[in-house]
C-alpha positions as CSV (number, residue, x, y, z in Angstrom):
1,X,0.0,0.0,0.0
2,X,1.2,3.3,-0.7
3,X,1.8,6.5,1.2
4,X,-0.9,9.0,1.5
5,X,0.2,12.4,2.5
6,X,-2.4,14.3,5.3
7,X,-2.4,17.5,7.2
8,X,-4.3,18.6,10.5
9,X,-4.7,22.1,11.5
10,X,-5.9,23.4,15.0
11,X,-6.8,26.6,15.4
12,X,-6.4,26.6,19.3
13,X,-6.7,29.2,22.4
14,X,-2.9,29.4,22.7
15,X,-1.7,28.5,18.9
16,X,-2.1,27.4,15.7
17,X,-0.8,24.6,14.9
18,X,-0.2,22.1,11.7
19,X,1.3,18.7,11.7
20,X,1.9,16.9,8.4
21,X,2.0,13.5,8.0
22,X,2.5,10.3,6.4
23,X,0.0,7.7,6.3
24,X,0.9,4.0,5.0
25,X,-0.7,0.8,5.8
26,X,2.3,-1.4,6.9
27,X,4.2,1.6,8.7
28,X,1.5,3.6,10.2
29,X,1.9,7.2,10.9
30,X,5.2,9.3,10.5
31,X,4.8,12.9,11.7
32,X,7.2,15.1,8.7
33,X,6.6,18.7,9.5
34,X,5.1,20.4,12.4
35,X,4.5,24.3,13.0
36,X,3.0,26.1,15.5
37,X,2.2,29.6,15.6
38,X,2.0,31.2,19.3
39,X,-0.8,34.0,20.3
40,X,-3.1,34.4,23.2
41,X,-6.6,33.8,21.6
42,X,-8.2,31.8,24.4
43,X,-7.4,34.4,27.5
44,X,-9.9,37.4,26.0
45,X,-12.2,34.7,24.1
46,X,-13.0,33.1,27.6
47,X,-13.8,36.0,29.3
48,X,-15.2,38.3,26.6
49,X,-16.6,35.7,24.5
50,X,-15.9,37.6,21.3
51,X,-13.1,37.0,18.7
52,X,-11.9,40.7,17.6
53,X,-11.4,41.9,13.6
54,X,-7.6,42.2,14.4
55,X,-7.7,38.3,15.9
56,X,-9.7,36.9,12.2
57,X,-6.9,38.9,10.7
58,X,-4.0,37.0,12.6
59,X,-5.8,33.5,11.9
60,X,-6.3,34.0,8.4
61,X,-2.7,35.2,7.8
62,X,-1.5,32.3,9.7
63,X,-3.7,29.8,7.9
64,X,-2.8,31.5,4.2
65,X,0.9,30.4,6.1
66,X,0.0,26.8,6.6
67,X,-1.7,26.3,3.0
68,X,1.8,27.8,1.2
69,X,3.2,24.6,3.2
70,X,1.0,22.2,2.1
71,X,1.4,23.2,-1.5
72,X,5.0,22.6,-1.1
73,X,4.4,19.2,-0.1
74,X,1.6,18.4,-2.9
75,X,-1.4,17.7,0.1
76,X,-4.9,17.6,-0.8
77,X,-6.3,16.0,2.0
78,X,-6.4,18.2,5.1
79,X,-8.8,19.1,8.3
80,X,-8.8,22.0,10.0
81,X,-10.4,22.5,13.4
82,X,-11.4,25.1,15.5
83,X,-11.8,24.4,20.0
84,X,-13.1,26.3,22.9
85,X,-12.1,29.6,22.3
86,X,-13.9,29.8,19.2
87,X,-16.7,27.7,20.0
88,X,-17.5,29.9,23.2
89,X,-17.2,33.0,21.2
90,X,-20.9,35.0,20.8
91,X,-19.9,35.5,17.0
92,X,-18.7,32.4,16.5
93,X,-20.3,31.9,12.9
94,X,-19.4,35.8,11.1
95,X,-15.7,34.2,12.5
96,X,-15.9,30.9,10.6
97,X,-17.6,32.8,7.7
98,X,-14.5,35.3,7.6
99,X,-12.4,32.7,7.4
100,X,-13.8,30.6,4.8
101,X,-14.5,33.8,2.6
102,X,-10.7,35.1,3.2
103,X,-8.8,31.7,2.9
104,X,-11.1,29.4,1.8
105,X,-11.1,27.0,4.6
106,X,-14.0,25.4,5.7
107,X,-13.4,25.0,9.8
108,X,-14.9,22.1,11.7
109,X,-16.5,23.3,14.7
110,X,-16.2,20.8,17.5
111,X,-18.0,20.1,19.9
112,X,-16.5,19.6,23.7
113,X,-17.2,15.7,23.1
114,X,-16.0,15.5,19.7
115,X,-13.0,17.0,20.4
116,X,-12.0,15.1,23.3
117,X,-13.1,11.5,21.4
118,X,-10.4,13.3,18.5
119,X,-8.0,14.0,21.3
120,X,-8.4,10.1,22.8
121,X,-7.9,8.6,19.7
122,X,-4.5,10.1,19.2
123,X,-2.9,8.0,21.3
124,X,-3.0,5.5,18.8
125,X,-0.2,7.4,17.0
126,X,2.4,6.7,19.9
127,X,4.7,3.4,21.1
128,X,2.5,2.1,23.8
129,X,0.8,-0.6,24.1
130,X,-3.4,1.3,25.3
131,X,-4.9,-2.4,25.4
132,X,-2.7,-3.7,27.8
133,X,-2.8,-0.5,29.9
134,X,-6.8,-0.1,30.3
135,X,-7.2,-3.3,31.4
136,X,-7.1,-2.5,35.0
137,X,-8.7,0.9,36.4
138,X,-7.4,3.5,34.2
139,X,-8.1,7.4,33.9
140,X,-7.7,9.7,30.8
141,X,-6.6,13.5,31.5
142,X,-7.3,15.4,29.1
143,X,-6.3,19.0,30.3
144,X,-7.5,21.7,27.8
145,X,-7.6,25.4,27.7
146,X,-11.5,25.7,28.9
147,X,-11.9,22.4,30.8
148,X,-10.1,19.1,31.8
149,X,-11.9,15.6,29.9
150,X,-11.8,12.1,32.8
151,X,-12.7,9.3,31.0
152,X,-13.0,6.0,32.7
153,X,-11.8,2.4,31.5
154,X,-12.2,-0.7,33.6
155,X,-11.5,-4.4,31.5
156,X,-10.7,-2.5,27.9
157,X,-14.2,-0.5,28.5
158,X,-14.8,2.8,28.4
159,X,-17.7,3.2,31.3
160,X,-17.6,6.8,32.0
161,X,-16.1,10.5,30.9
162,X,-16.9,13.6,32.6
163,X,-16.1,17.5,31.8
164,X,-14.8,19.7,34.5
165,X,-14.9,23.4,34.0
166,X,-11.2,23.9,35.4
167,X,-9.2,24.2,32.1
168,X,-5.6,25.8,32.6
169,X,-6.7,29.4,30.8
170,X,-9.9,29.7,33.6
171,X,-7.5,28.3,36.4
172,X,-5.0,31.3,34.9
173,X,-7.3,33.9,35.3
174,X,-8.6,32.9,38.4
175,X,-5.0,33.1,40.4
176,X,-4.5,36.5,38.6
177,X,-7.9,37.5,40.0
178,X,-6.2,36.5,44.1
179,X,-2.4,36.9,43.4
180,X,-1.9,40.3,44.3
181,X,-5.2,39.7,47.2
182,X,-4.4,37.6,49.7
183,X,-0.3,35.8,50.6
184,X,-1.1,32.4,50.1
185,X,-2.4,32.6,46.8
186,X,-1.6,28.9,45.9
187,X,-3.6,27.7,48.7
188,X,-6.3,29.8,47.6
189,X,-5.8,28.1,44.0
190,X,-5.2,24.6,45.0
191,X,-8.9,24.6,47.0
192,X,-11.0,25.9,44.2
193,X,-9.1,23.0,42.0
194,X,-9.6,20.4,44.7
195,X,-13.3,21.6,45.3
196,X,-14.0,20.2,41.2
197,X,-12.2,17.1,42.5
198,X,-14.2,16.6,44.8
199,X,-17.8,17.1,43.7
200,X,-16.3,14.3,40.5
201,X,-15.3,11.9,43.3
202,X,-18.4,12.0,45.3
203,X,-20.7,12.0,42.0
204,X,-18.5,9.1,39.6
205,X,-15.4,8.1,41.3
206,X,-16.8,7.2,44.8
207,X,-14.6,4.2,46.7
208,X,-12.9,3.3,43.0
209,X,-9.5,3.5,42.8
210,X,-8.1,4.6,39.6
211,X,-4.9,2.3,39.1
212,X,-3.0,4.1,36.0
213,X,-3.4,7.7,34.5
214,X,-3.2,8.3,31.0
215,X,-1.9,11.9,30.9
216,X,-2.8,13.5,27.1
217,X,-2.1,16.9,25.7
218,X,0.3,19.6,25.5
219,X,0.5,20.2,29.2
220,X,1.9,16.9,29.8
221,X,4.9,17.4,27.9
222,X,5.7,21.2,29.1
223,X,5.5,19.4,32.2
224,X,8.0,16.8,31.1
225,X,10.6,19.6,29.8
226,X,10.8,20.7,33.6
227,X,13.0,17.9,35.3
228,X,15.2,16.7,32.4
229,X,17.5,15.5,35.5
230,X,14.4,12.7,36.3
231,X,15.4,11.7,32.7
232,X,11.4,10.6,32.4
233,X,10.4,8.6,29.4
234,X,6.7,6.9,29.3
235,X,5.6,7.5,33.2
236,X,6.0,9.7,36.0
237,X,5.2,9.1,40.1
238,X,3.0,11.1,42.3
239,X,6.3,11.8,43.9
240,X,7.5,13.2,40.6
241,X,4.8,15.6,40.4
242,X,5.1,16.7,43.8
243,X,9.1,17.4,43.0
244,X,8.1,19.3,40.0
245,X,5.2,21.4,42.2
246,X,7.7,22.4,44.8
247,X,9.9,23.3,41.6
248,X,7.9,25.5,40.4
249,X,5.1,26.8,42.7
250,X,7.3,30.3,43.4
251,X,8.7,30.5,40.1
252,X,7.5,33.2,37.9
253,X,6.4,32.8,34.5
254,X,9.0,34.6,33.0
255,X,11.3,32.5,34.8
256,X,10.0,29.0,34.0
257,X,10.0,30.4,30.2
258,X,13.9,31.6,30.1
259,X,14.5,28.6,32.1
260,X,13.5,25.9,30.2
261,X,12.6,27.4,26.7
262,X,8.9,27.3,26.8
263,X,6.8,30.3,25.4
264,X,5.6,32.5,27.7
265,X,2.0,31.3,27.2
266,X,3.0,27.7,27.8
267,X,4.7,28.7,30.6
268,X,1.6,30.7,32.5
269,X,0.3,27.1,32.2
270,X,2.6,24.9,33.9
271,X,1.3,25.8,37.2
272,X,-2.5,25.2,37.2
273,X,-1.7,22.3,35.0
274,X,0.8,20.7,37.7
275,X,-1.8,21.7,40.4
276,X,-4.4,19.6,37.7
277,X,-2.3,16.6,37.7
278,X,-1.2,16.6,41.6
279,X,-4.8,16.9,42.7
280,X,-6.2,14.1,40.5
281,X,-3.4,11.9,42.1
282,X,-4.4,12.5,45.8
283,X,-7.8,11.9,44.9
284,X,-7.4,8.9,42.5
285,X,-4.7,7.3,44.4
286,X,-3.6,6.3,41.2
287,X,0.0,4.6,41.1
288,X,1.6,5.5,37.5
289,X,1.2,8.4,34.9
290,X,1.8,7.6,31.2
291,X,3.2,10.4,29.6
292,X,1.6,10.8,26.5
293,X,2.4,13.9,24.4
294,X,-0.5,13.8,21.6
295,X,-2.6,16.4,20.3
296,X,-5.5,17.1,18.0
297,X,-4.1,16.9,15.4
298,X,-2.8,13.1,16.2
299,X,-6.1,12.4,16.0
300,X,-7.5,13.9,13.3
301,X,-5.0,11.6,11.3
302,X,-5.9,8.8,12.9
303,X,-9.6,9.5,12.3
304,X,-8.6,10.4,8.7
305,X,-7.4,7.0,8.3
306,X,-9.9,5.3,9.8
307,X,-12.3,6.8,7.9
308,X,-11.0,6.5,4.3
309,X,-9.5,2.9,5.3
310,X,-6.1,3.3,5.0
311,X,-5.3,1.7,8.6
312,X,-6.7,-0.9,10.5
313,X,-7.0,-0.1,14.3
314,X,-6.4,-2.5,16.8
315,X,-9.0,-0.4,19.3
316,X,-12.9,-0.2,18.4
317,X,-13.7,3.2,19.1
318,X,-17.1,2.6,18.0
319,X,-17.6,0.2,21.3
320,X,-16.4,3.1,23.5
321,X,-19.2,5.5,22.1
322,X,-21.6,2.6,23.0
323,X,-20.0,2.4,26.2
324,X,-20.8,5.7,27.3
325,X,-24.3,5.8,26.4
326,X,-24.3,2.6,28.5
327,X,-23.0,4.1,31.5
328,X,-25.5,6.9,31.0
329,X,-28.4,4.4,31.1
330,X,-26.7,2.8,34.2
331,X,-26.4,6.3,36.1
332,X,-30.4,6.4,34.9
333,X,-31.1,3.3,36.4
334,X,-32.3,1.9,33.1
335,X,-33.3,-1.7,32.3
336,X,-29.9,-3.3,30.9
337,X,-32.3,-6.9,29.6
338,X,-34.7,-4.5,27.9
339,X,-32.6,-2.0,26.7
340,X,-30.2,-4.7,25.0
341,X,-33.2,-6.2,23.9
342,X,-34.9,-3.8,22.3
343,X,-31.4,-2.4,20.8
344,X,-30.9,-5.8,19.1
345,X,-34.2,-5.8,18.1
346,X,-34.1,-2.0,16.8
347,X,-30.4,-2.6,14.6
348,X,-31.9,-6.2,12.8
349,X,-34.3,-3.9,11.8
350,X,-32.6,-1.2,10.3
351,X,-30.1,-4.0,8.2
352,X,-32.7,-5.6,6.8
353,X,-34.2,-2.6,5.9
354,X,-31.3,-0.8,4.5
355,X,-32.1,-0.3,0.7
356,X,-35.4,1.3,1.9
357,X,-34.9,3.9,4.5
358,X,-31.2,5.2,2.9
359,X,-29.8,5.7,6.3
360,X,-26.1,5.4,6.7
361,X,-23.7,3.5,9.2
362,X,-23.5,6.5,11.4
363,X,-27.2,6.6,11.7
364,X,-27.0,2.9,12.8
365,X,-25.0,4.4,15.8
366,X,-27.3,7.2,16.2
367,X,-30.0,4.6,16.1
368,X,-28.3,2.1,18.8
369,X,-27.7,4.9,21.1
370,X,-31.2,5.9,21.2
371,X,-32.4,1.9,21.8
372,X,-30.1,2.1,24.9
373,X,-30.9,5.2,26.3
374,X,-34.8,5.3,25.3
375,X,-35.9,4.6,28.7
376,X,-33.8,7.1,31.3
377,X,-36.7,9.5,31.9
378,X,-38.7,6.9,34.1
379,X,-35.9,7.9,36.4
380,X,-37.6,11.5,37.2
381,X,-41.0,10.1,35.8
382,X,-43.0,7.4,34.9
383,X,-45.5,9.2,33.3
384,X,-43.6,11.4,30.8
385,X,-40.4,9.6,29.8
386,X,-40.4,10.8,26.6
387,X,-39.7,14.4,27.7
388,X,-38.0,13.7,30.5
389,X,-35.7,11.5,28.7
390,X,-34.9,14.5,26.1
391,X,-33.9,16.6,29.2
392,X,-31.3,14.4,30.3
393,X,-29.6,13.6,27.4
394,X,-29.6,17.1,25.9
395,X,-27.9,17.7,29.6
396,X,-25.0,14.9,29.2
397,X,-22.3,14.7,26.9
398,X,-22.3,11.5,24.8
399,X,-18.3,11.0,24.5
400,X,-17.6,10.9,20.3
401,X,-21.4,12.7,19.1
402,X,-21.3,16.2,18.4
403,X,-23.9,18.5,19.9
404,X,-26.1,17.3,16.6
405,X,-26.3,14.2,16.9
406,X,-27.0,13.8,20.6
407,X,-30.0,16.4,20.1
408,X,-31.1,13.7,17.1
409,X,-30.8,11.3,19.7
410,X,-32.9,13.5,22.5
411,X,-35.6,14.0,19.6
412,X,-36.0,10.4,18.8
413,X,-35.9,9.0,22.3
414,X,-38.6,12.1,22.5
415,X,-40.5,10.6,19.8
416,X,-40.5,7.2,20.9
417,X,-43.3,7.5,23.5
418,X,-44.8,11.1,21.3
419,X,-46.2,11.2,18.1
420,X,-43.5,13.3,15.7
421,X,-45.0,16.6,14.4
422,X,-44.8,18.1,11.2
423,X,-41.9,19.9,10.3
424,X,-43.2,23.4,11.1
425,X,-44.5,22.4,14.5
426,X,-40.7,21.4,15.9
427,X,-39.7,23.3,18.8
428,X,-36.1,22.5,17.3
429,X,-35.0,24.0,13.6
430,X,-34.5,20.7,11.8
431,X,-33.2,20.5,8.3
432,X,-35.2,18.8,5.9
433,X,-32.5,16.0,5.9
434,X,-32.5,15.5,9.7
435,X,-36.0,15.7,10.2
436,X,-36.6,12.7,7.9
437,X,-33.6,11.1,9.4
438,X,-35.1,11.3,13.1
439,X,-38.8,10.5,11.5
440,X,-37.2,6.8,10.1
441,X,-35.0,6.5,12.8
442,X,-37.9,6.8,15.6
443,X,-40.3,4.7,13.4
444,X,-37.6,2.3,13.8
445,X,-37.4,2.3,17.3
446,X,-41.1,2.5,18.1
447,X,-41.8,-0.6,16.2
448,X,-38.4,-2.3,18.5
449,X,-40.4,-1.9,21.5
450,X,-43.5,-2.2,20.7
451,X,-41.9,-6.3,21.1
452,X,-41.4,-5.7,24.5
453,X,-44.4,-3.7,25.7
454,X,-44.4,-5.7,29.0
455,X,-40.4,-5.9,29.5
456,X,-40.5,-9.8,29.8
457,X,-38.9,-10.9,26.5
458,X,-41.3,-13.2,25.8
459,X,-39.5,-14.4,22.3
460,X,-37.3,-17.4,22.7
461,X,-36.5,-16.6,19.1
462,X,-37.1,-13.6,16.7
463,X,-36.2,-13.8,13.0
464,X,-36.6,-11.0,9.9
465,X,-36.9,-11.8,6.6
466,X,-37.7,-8.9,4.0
467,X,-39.9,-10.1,1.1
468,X,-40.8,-7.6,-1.4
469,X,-41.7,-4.3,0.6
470,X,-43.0,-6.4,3.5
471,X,-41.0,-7.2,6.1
472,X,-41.8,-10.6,8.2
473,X,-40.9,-10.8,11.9
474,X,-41.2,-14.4,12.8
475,X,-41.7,-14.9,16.3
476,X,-41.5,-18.3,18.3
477,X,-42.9,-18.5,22.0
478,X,-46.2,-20.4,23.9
479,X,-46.7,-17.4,25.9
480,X,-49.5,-14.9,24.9
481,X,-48.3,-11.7,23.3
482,X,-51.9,-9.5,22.9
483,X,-50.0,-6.8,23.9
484,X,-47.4,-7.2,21.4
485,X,-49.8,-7.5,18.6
486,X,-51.6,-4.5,19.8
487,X,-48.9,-2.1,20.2
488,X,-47.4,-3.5,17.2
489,X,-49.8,-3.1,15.1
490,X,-50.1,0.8,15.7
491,X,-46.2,1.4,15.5
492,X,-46.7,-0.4,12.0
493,X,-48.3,2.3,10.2
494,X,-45.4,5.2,11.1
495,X,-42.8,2.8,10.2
496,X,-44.4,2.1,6.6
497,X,-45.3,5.7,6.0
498,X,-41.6,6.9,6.4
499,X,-39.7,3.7,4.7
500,X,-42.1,2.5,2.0
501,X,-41.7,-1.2,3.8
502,X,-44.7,-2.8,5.7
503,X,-43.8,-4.9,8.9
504,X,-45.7,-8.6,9.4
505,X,-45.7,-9.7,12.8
506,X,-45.9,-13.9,12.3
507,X,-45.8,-16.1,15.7
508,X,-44.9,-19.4,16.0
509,X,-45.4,-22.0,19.1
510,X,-42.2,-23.0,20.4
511,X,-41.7,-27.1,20.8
């Protein structure tokens, strides 16, 4: 297999940056150029929320920069992304507009969940083995500008991630809001990060003990350029960050900067980011930190790959997405036989229906993680779960959907127990697209549990057959399924009026 040329661009709160790569099937992925442009974006972004005409004119120039590069090494498949600072920003869209008028580069807005599933599946581009590791208790840190990302894994699965609003540009600002106040500023700083600690450990950690930390980002390796005389490769201790803390918790910026050759933004970071690190320790108890030094744009290649094919992953990130909406449904008390149940149910139906609805593999997803989740608002009510369950899950992050696509999945779980309105009666502006999409996809699901009405699984066996535009659902049990029939029989009629296929509910006595 050949080599296949890529480039990532982040536009981020503290730089630009572009990586180029190489992407080849037998070798994986070899990093050839890398340039970053240094500014201070985020620190008026987060606190204004506007991005000013003179910052547009500094990103476009930088980005008319990047693209003079890329021409000199003949790429034509490139991503460029824009985080927090941006996405926070009140004029958010007349920015990407500018942009893609001036330069011509369309910029993917990510959401907080996309970009930290992006930011997760960089580690794929480095030496270590991320199987081996997970298998016991293991926390990823992702420490951003705006927030820090904890993402759980117990046995290779992803059960939980959480966003805490204690990035290392807010935790900046905040210490140069108490500096020149009070003596002990540090003290002062190192209770308002514990205090985020310790409302996530009370809510998700509890009595777990979180065995290894996976430490991701650009923090981790500014951190690593402070104690060459460690001579740190892959891990680090507790003790190690506590060395580095009493290193550098009276050091000015200026200082850590002349130092140990960081910029002087990267250096305003190093102490809310060790304070980050040191209090996720003491309340994790975990025993090693892997030092891993990826970015973004590590994992828009990998994406990139995944996508068009050129690499075969040894992880299933797809598993992990459904993980998380399983953990949600757990934290919602849901029922894990139905919900399974009625997810198996809910995906046969969509494959053998394929050529009909038109629906894509990432609507299958979409689809799955609405069958698991289509019951959480009997948690707050039993008499409106529909709505109730929108609420929720327009309230939690889904770790790898954007902000779309979990609202797709709030409408159908919405529309599973409510009949859909017409287009013009939404409360949410749908595209034509999307509303059909949520229409099929809710049809879908409605006509799923409709076989479970009574939450017994009373089918010892189910089978689907499509025969012309009808499609058979063989059933074999002794036990009466009225109900079944009933419910069934009414879900039918959506689910034919939106896919052009009409469901025949067949049963047969078990022997």
């Amino acid at each position: 297999m050949g080599i296949s040329p890529y480039a990532a661009i982040v536009i981020g709160s503290k730089n630009m940056l572009m990586k180029v790569y190489e992407i080849s099937g037998g070798k994986g992925f070899r990093t050839v150029d890398e340039i970053r442009y240094e500014y201070e974006l985020g620190k008026e972004a987060y606190f204004t929320r506007k991005i000013t005409f003179a910052q547009i004119e500094e990103i476009c120039n930088v980005l008319m920069e990047f693209q003079q590069r890329m021409r000199e090494y003949a790429i034509t498949e490139f991503r460029c992304y824009a985080t927090s600072a941006i996405r926070n920003a009140k004029n958010q869209v007349s920015v990407l507009n500018q942009i893609k008028i001036r330069t011509g580069v369309d910029v993917i807005m990510l959401s907080n969940s996309e970009l930290r599933f992006l930011m997760y599946k960089g580690i794929q581009v480095l030496d270590i083995d991320f199987n081996k590791i997970i298998e016991k208790n293991t926390a990823i840190l992702d420490i951003g500008s705006g927030s820090v990302q904890v993402s759980l894994f117990d046995k290779q699965a992803l059960y939980m991630t959480q966003n805490l609003d204690i990035g290392t540009v807010k935790v900046r600002g905040f210490l140069e809001s108490v500096e020149n106040n009070v003596l002990d500023y540090i003290s002062v700083l190192e209770e308002y990060i514990q205090y985020e600690f310790d409302m996530f450990k009370s809510g998700y950690l509890k009595d777990k003990d979180i065995k290894n930390v996976i430490a991701i980002g650009d923090e981790i390796k500014n951190i690593n350029r402070l104690i060459p005389e460690l001579h740190l490769t892959d891990t680090m201790s507790y003790e190690q960050i506590l060395y580095i803390y009493k290193k550098i918790k009276k050091a000015s910026y200026q200082d850590i900067a002349l130092k140990y050759g960081l910029s002087i933004e990267d250096a305003r970071m190093v102490l809310p980011s060790v304070l980050i690190y040191k209090t996720f320790l003491e309340r994790s108890k975990a025993d090693t930190v892997y030092i891993c030094a990826t970015n973004l744009c590590d994992g828009s290649v990998v994406d990139y790959a995944q996508e068009t094919k050129k690499i075969k992953l040894s992880h299933d990130f797809y598993q992990d997405i459904v993980a998380s909406a399983k953990y949600i449904g757990k934290r919602y008390r849901y029922s894990k036989v139905h919900a399974q149940y009625i997810t198996d149910l809910a995906l046969e139906i969509f494959d053998k229906t394929k050529k009909f609805h038109g629906l894509t593999q990432r609507d299958r997803l979409i689809l799955e993680i609405s069958a698991i989740l289509h019951d959480i608002g009997k948690y707050v009510n039993l008499n409106d779960p529909g709505k109730n369950g929108y609420q929720l899950i327009m309230s939690t992050e889904i770790m790898g959907l954007s902000h779309r696509e979990r609202e797709e999945v709030a409408n159908i779980v919405l529309y599973n127990t409510q009949e859909l309105p017409d287009t013009d009666e939404l409360d949410t502006a749908f595209w034509r697209e999307e509303y059909l999409r949520i229409a099929k996809l809710s049809s879908i699901l409605r006509l799923a549990n409709a076989l479970d009405r009574g939450h017994k699984q009373k089918f010892e066996k189910c089978s689907m057959a499509r025969k012309g535009k009808e499609l058979i659902i063989s059933l074999e049990t002794n036990q009466d399924i009225t109900l079944e029939i009933t419910r069934f029989s009414k879900k039918a009629e959506t689910f034919s009026e939106f896919t052009g296929i009409t469901p025949v509910l067949k049963q047969k006595r078990a022997l």
